[in-house]
Backbone as CSV, one residue per row, in Angstrom:
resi,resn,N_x,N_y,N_z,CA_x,CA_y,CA_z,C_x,C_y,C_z
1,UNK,-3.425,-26.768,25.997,-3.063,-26.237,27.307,-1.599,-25.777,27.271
2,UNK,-1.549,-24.258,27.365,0.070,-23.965,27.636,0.777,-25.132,28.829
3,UNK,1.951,-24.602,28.417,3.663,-25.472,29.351,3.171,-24.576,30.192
4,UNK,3.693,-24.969,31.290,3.512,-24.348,32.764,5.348,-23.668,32.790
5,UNK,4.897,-22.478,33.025,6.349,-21.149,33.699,7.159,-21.542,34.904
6,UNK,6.193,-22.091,35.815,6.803,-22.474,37.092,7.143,-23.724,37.539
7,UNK,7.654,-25.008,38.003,7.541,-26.095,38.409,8.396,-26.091,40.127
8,UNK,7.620,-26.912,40.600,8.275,-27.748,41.914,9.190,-28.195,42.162
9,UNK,10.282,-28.699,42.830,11.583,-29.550,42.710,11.134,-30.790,41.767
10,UNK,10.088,-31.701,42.529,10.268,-32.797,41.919,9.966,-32.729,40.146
11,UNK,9.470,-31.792,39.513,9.788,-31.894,38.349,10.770,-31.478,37.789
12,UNK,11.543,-30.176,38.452,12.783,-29.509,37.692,13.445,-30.942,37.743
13,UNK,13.727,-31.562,38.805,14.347,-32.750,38.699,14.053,-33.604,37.437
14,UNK,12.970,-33.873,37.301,12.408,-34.756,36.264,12.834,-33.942,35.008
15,UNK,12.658,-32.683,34.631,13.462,-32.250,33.346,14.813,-31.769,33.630
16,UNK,15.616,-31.932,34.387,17.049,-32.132,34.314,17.529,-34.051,34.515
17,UNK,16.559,-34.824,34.587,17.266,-36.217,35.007,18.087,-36.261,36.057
18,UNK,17.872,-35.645,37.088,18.398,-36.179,38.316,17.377,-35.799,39.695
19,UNK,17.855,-36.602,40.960,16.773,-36.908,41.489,16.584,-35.742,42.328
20,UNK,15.479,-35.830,43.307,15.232,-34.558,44.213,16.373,-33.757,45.005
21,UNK,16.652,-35.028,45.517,18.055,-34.633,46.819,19.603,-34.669,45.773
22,UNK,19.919,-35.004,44.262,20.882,-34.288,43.976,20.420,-32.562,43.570
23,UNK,18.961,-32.461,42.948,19.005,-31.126,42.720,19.103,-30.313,43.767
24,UNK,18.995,-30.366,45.152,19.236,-29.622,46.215,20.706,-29.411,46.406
25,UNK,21.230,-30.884,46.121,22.571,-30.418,46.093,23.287,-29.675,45.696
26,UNK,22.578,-29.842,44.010,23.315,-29.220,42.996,23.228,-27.326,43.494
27,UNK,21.636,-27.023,43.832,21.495,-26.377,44.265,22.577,-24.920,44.799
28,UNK,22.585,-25.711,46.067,23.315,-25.732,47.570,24.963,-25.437,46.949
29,UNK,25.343,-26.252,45.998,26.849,-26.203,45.189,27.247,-24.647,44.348
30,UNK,25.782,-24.290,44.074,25.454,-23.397,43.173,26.553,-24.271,41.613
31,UNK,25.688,-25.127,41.549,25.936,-26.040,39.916,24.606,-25.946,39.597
32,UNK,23.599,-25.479,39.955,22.134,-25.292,39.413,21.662,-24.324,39.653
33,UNK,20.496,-23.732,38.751,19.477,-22.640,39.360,18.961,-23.197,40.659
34,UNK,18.642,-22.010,40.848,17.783,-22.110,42.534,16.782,-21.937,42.158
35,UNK,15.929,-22.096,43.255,14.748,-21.715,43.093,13.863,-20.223,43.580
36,UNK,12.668,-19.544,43.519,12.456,-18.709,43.850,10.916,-18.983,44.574
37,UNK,10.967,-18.150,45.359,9.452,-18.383,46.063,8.439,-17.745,45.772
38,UNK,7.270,-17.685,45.794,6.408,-17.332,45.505,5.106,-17.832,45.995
39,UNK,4.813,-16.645,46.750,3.086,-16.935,47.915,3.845,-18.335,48.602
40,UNK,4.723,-18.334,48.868,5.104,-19.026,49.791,5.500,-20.493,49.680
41,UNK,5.387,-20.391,48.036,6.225,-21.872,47.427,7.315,-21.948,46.897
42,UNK,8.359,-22.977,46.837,9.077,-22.983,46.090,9.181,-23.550,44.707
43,UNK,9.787,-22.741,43.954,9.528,-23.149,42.523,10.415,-22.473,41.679
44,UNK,10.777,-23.361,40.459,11.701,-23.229,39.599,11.120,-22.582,37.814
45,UNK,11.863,-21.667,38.239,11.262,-21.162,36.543,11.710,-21.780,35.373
46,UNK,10.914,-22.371,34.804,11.173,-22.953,33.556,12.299,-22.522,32.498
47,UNK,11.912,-21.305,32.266,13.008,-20.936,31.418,14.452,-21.006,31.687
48,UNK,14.379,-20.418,33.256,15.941,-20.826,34.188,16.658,-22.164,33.422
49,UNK,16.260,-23.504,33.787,16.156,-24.810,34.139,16.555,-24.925,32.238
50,UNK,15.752,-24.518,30.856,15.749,-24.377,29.897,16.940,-23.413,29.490
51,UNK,16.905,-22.376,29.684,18.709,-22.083,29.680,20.323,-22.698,30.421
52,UNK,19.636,-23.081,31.212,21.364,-23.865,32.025,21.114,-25.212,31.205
53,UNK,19.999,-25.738,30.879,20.508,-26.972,29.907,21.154,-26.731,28.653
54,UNK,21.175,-25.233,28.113,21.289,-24.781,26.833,23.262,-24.681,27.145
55,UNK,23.490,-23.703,27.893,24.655,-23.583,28.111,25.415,-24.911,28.965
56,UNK,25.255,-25.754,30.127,25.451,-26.773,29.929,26.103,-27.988,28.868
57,UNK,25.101,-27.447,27.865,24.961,-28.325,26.558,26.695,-27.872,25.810
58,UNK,26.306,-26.575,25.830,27.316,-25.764,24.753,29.016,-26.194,25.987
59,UNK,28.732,-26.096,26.736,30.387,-26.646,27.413,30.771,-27.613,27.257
60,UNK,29.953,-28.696,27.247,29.994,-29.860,26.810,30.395,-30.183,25.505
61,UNK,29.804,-29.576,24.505,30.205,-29.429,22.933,31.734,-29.196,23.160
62,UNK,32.075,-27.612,23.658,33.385,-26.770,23.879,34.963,-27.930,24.304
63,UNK,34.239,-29.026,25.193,34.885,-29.901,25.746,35.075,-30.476,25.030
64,UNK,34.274,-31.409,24.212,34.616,-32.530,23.470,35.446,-32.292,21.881
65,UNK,35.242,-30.621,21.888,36.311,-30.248,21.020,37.532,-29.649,20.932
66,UNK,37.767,-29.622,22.438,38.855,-29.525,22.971,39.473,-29.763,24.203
67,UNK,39.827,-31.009,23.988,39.830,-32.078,25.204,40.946,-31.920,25.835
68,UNK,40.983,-31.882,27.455,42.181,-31.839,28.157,43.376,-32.258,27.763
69,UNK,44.890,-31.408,27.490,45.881,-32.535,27.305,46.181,-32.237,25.773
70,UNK,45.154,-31.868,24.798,45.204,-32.063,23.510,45.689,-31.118,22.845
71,UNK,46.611,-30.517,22.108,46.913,-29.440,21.336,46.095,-29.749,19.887
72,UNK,45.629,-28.534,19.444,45.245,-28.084,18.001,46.494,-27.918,16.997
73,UNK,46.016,-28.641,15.740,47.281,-28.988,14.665,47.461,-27.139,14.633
74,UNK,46.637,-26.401,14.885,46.502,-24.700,14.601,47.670,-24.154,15.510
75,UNK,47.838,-24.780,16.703,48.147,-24.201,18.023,49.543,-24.563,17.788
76,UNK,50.237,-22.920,18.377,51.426,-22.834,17.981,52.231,-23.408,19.594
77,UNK,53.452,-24.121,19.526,54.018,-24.686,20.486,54.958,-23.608,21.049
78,UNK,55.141,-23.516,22.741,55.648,-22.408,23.267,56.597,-23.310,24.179
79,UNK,57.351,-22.564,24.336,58.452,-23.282,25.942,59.526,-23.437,25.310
């Protein structure tokens, strides 16, 4: 049986790990995809939800390799 394209809140929630009423939040913050309607439901496209975890991911990487505060032995000193 194919993955399903579309899901409901309560699962986008369930594949991002957080609960219904933060993904609305997150929503609402615009820190998440939204959702789109269709015949009169709301629903989250998979792939959406599958790319913001991708990039998400990659800032997170970006961060932890270059952490607030920290100069690179590369990085030339100014002032």
């Amino acid at each position: 049986m194919p993955e399903p394209l579309l899901v409901r809140a309560p699962e986008a929630a369930r594949m991002l790990g957080i609960s219904k009423s933060t993904l609305w939040a997150r929503v609402a913050q615009g820190r998440c995809p939204g959702p789109i309607r269709w015949d009169g439901v709301t629903v989250w496209r998979v792939r959406d939800l599958e790319e913001f975890v991708e990039r998400l991911a990659d800032q997170m990487a970006d961060q932890a390799d270059h952490p607030p505060g920290k100069r690179s032995k590369n990085m030339a000193l100014t002032g």
